[in-house]
N, C-alpha and C positions, 0 to 999 in steps of 0.2 A: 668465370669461377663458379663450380656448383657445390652447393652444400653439402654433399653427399662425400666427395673429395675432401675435403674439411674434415668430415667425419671419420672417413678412412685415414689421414692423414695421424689425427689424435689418437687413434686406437694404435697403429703402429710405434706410438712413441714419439711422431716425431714433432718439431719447434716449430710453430704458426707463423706465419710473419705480422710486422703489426695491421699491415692490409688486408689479412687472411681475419685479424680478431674483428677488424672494422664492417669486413662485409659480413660477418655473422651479429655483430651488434645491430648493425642497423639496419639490415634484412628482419631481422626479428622483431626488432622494435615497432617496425614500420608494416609487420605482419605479413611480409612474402617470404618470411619462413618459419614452417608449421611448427606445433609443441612435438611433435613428435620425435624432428629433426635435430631440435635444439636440444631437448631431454639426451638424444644420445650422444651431442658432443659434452653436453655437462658430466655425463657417470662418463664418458671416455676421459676426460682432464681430470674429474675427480679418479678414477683409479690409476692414472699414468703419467699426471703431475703438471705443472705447468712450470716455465721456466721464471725467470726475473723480467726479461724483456716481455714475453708474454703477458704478466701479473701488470707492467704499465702501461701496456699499450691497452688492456682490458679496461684498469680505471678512467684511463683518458676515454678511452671512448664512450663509457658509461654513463660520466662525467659531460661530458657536451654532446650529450642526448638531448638535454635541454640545456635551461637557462641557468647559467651561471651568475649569482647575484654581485652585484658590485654595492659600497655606499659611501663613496666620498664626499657625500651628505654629512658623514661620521665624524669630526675631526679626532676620533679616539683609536686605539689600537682594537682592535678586531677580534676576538678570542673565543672558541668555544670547547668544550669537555663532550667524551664522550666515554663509555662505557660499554664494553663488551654482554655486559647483561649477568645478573644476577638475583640474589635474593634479600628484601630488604633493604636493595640499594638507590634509595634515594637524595642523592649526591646533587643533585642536579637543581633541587629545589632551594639548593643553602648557597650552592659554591657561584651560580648565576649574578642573585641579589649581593653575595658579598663583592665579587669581580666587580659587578656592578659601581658600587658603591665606591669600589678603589678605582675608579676610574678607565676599565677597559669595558667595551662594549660586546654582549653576549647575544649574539646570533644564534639561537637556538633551534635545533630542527632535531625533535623529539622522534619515538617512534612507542608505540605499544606491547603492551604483555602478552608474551608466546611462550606458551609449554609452560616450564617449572618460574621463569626469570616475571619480574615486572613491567611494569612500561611507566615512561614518564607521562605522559598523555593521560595515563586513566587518573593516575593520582593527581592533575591537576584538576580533572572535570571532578573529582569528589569534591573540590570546591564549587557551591552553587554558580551559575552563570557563567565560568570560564570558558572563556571557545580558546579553543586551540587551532579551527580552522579559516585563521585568516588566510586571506588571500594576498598576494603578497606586497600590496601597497602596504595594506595595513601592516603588516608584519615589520616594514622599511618604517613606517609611522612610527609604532610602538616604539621598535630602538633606538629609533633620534627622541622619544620623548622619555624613555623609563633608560636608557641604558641597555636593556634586556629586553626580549621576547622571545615567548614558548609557543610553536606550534607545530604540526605533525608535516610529516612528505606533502606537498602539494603536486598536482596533476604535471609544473613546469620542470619540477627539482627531478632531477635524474630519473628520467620515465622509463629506462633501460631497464634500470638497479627494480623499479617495480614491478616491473611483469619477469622479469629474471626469476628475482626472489620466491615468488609463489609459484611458479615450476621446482625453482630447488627444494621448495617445501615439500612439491609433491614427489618428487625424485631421488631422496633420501642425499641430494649433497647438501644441505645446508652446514656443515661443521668440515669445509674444507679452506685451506688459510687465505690461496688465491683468491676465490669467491670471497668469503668473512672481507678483507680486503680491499676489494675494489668494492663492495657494499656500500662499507662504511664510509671509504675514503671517498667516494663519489658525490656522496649527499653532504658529510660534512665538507669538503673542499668548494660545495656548490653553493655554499651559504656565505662565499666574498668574506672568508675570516685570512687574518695574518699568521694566525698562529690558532694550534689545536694541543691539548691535552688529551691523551689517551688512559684510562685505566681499565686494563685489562686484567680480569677473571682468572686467578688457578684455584681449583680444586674442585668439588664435590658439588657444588652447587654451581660453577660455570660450564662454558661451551665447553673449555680446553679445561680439561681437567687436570692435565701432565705440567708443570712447572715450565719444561723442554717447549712443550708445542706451544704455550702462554709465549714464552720467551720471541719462538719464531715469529707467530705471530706480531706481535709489539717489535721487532724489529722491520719486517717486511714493511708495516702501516707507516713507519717513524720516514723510513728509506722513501718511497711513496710519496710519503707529502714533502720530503726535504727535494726531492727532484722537480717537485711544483712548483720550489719556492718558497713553501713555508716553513717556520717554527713551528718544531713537533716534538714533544717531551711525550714520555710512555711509563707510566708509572705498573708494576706487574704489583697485584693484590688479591689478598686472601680470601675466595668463599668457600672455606670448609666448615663457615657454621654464616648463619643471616647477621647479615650487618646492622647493629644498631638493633632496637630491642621489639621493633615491630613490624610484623609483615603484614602488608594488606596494603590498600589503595588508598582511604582516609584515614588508617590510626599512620599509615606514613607519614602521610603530609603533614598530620599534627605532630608528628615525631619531628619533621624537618623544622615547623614551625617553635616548637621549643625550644630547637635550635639555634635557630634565629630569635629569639628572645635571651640566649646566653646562656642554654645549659648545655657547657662544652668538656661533659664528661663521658668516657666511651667509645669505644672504637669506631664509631660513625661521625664521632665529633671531629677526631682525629684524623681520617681520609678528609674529611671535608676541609679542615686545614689547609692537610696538604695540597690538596689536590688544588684549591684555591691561590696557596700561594705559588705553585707552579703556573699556574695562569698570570700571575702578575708578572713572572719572569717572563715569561715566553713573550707577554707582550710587553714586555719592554719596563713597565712601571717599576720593577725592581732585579737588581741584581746580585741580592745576596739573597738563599733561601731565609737564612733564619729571621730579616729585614722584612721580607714578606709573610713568614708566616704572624711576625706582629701586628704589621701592618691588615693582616684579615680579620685576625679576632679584635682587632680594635675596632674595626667597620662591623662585629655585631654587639661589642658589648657596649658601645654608644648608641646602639639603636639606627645606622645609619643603613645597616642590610636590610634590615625590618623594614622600613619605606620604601625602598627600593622596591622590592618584592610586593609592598601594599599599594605602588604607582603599577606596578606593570599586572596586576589582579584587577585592578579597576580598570585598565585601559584593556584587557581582553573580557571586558564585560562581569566579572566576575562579582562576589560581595567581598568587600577590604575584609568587612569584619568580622571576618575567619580569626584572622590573625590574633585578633583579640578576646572572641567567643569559640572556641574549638567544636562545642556544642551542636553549630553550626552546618561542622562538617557533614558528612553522611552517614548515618546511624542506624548501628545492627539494633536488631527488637532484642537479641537473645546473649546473655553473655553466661559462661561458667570456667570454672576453675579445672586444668588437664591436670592430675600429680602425676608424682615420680611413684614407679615401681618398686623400686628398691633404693638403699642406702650406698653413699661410697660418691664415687667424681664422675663427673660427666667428662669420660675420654674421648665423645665421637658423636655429630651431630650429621644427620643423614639431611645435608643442607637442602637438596634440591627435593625429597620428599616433604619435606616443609614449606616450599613453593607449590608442589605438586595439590598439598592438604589445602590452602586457601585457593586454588585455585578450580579444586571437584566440591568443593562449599559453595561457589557461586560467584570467588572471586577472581575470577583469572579468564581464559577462554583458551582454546581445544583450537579454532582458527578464528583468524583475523574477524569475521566478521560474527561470531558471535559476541553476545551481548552480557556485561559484568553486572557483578551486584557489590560496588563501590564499600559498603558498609562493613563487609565479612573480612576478618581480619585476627588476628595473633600476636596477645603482647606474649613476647619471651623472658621470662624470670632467669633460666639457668643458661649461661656460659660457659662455652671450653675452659673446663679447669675449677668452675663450682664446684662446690660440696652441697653435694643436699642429702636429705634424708627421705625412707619412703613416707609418702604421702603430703610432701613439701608441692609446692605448686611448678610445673614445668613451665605452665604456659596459661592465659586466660584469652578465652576464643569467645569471641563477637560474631554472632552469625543470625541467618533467620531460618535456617531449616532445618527443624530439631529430627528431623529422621532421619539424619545425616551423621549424629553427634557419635551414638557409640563406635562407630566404623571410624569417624577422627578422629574421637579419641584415645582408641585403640593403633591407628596409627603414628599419633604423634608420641604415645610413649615408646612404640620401637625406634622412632626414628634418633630415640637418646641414647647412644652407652654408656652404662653407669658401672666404673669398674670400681674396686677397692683403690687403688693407686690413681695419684695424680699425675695428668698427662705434663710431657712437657711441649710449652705453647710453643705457637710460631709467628713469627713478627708480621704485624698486617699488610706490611710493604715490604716486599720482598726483593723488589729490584728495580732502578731507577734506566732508562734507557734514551 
């Protein structure tokens, strides 16, 4: 079999077998075959499609590139969430500790902030002392002992999906469904969970911006892990404005953590709900939604998420007493007030330049291995469907590079439409799969 054949094969359109996907996985993997080679079967699949059989025979192989975790150490159901990437979406920090607390076990395998979206990784190290890089004893530790643990890809979990990934970043496929796909589905299915929650991105601030390709998506991943064997619910959700009322790295975390103290007003309150009590379905603890979504907001308004999340912050090194001093957190030197332009409703929030803004401030990173500045951050005042008036506040920005400020501040008021008429909204959950 030579690679080259492979190549020619995908450009004419035609169906790989799954032996055809396996010698290109693991020839690559294994580095007897070059970026160069691999680069042209990626833009060939990405411009000429890949089939169903193809897209499994991909994950699997991706998938046992390495080590697949097991922990029948666990006597709990197994369950983790994941998210196609967005802005302000810090879900992961609430719905963990709450799973937790109701009794499913949250195997968590995080990833970082690229381009306009977040990462969950950065927003945990704005808490002092958090490592997120255990190794995977500790990682086994932590969740026999908190319920939960957070930490990023390690060298064993799907080492295919890593060196893949940063080709497609340099190759312009990263935003095709097959790839997105087996990504995801490789590292999450390699973290030994029973069941996965999906929430997947439409609009202006996600990958897929189209409702249709969101759809495809979330069907393909759901198919995918139900042929593994698992339970997989896919919830499709709104990013046409940032979730929940703060972007950045530490005003998140404190946003998540107020959270979990039981201010459960909001549409990030509200995903977090859900998305929670879909985890208690999937694994089993419950089988009515509306039973579960009581049963989560009871696990924060007694305070039982709150521990949970303050066991599993201590046992990755971290300070508890975040949770209680926000102060704590990591801190901009510089804050001021963005207004509004003019008068009338905010009809149109240009989501992902809003990730774009905290991200050329100093909070985000351009590639993987540049370095963030945790503190720079964005509370949002005005919502799809506010009123405000001009000179009303849009937004108050946390930063430290003031010779930055008029150029973001000048961006984040375009990023508003402020027309006379009120829009009408769109439901945050748009489809259940």
């Amino acid at each position: 079999m030579r690679t080259q054949d492979l190549i020619e094969k995908k450009r004419d359109c035609k169906e790989l077998t799954p032996d055809e996907i396996a010698f290109l996985i693991r020839g690559y993997t294994r580095d007897e075959i070059p970026d160069y080679q691999m680069a042209a079967w990626l833009m060939a699949s990405f411009l000429n499609g890949m089939s169903e059989t193809e897209t499994q025979a991909l994950v699997e192989e991706m998938l046992y590139s390495g080590i697949v975790l097991t922990h029948e150490h666990i006597p709990l159901p197994k369950v983790d969430k994941h998210s196609t990437g967005g802005v302000g979406d810090k879900t992961s920090l609430v719905i963990g500790p709450v799973a937790a607390a109701c009794g499913v076990a949250v195997p968590m395998i995080s990833g970082r902030a690229l381009a306009h979206t977040g990462g969950t990784l950065d927003k945990l190290e704005a808490i002092p002392g958090f490592r997120t890089n255990l190794s995977l004893d500790e990682f086994k530790d932590v969740l026999a002992r908190c319920g939960l643990a957070l930490i990023g890809q390690t060298r064993e979990i799907a080492p295919a999906d890593r060196k893949l990934y940063a080709l497609r970043d340099l190759t312009a496929t990263v935003p095709f469904r097959p790839f997105m796909c087996a990504s995801i589905m490789s590292k999450k299915l390699a973290e030994g969970i029973d069941g996965l929650v999906l929430d997947v991105k439409t609009g202006n601030g996600a990958f897929m911006r189209e409702f249709e390709d969101s759809r495809k998506l979330a069907e393909m991943m759901t198919s995918v892990g139900r042929a593994m064997g698992k339970r997989v619910v896919a919830l499709i959700t709104d990013m046409n404005q940032p979730l929940g009322r703060w972007v950045g790295n530490a005003v998140e975390t404190f946003e998540a953590i107020e959270t979990l103290h039981g201010d459960l007003e909001g549409d990030f309150a509200e995903l977090c709900l859900d998305l929670a009590a879909q985890m208690l379905i999937v694994g089993g603890i419950e089988t009515d939604l509306n039973a579960a979504r009581h049963t989560v907001r009871h696990a924060i308004t007694s305070g039982h998420a709150l521990e949970r999340f303050r066991a599993c912050i201590e046992a990755q090194g971290g300070n508890p007493h975040v949770l209680d001093d926000p102060k704590l957190l990591s801190q901009a030197s510089k804050q001021r007030v963005i207004t509004a332009p003019r008068s009338g409703f905010v009809t149109g929030v240009e989501t992902d330049e809003i990730g774009r803004i905290v991200m050329d401030w100093g909070g985000g990173r351009r590639r993987l291995e540049d370095k963030i500045d945790h503190s720079v951050g964005l509370r949002l005042f005005a919502k799809l469907g506010d009123q405000v008036d001009a000179g009303d506040p849009l937004a108050m920005a946390y930063y430290n590079d003031e010779s930055k400020f008029e150029e973001m501040d000048a961006r984040l008021r375009a990023a508003y439409r402020i027309e006379e008429s009120a829009p009408k909204l769109e439901p945050l959950i748009k489809a259940v799969i």
